[in-house]
C-alpha positions as CSV (number, residue, x, y, z in Angstrom):
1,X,177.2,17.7,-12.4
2,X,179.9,19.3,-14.8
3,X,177.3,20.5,-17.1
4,X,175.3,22.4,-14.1
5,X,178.7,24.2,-13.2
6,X,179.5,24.8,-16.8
7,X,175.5,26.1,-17.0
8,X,176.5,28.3,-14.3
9,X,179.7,29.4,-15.3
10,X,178.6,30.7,-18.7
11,X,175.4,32.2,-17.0
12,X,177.0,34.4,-14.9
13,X,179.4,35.4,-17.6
14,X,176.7,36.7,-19.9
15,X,175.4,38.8,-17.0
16,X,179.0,40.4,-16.1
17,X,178.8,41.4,-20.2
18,X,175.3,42.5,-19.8
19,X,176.4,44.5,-16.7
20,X,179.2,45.7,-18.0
21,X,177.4,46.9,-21.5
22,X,174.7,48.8,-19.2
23,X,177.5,50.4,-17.1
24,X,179.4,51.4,-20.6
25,X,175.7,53.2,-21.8
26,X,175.0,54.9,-18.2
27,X,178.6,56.5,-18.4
28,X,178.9,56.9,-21.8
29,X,175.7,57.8,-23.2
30,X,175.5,55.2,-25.5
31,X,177.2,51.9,-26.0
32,X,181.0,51.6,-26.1
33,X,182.6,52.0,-30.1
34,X,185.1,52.9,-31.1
35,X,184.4,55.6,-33.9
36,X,183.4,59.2,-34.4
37,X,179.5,60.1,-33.8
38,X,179.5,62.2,-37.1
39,X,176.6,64.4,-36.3
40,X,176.2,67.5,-37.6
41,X,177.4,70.7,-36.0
42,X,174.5,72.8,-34.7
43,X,174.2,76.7,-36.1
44,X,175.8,78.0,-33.2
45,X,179.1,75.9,-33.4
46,X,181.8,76.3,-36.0
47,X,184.5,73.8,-34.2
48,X,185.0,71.2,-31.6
49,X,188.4,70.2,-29.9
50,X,189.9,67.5,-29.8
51,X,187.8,66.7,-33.1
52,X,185.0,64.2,-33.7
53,X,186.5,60.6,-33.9
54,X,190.1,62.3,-33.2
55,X,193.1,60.8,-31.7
56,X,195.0,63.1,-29.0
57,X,198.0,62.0,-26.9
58,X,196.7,64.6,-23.7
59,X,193.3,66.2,-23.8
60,X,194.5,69.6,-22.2
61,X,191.0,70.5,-22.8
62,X,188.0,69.9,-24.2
63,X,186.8,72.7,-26.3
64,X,183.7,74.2,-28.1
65,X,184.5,77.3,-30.7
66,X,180.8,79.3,-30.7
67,X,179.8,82.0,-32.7
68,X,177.4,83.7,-30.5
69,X,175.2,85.3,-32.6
70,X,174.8,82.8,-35.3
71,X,171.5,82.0,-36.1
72,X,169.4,83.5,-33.2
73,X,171.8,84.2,-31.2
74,X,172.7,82.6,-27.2
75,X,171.4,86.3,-25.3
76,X,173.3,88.2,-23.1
77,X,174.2,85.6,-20.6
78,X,175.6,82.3,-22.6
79,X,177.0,81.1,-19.3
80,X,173.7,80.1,-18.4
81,X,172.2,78.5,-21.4
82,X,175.7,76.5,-21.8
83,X,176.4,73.0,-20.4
84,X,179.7,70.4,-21.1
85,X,179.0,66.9,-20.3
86,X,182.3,64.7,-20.6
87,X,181.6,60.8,-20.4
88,X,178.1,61.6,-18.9
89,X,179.2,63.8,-16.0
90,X,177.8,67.6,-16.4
91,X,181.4,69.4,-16.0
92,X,179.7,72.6,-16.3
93,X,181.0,74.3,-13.2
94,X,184.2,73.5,-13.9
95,X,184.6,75.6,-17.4
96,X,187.3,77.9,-17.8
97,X,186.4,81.3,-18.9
98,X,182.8,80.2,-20.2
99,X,182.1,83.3,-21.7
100,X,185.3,84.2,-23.1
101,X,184.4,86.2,-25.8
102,X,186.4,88.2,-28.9
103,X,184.3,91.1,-30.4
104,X,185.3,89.9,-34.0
105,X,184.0,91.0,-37.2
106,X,181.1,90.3,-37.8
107,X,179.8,88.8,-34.3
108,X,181.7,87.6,-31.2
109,X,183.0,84.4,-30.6
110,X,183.6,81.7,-27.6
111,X,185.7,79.5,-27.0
112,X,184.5,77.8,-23.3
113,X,187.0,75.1,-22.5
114,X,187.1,72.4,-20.1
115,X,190.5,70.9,-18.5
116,X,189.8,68.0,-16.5
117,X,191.5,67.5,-13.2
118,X,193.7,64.6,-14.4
119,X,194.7,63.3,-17.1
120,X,192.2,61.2,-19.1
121,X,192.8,57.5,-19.4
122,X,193.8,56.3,-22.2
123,X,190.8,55.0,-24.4
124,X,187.5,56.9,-26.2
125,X,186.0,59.5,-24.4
126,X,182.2,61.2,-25.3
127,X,181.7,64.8,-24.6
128,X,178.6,66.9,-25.3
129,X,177.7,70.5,-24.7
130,X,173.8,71.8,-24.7
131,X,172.5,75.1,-24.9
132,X,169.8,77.0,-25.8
133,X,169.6,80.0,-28.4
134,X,167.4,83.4,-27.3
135,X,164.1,81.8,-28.3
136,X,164.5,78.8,-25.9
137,X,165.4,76.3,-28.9
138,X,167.7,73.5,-27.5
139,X,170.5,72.3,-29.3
140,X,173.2,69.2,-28.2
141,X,176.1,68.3,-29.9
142,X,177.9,65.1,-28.7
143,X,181.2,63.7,-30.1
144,X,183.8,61.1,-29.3
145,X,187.6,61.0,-29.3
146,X,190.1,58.9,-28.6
147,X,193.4,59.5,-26.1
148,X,195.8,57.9,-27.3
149,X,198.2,55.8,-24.4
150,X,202.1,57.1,-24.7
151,X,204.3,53.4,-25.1
């Protein structure tokens, strides 16, 4: 009898991890780490904030620094080739100033930034932005960071 319960016990452990790893990849895009993705930044993009694999006390926002005309180019309208996903949730509609652009020397710049409704809990986050340049080629770009709990 004790080693049917124990049979059990362990049983429905192993699924609560195997739920719980599945949960972690549906949320998070991928399973939980704790490191930086490290891939590399696509033509478009010359910075991310906070940084791949960073550590931030407040995420104030998350941040992608585009240069609009690298490369091909992201057209006339970059607000609608553009979309933020933070922890796998598009967070698109909520950008601030999504095409906030500086006419710079030698081609404008972007910064669109996302500011999340409350703070982020403490832990590593994943964000990713999408877009497409003029001639419909799709780029991603997903990083991690960590926010760091205040003692």
């Amino acid at each position: 009898m004790m080693k049917r319960i124990f049979v059990v016990i362990t049983g429905v452990i192993f699924v609560a991890v195997i739920l719980w790893l599945v949960i972690q990849w549906a949320v998070n895009g991928g399973l939980p780490s704790s490191g930086a993705v490290r891939d590399t930044l696509p033509p478009h993009i010359q910075y991310v904030s906070p940084a791949d694999g960073k550590g931030v006390e407040d995420s104030y926002g998350i941040c992608v620094h585009f240069n609009y005309q690298a490369g091909r180019g992201l057209g006339e309208e970059p607000e609608k080739v553009i979309h933020f996903f933070l922890d796998g949730k598009n967070v698109s509609q909520d950008i601030v100033d999504l095409v906030r652009l500086q006419y710079g020397y030698p081609y404008p710049v972007g910064e669109p930034c996302y500011t999340p409704p409350k703070p982020l809990h403490s832990g590593w986050h994943t964000a990713k932005v999408t877009y497409k340049d003029i001639s419909g080629k799709r780029f991603e770009y997903k990083w991690r960071f960590v926010v760091i709990a205040e003692e």
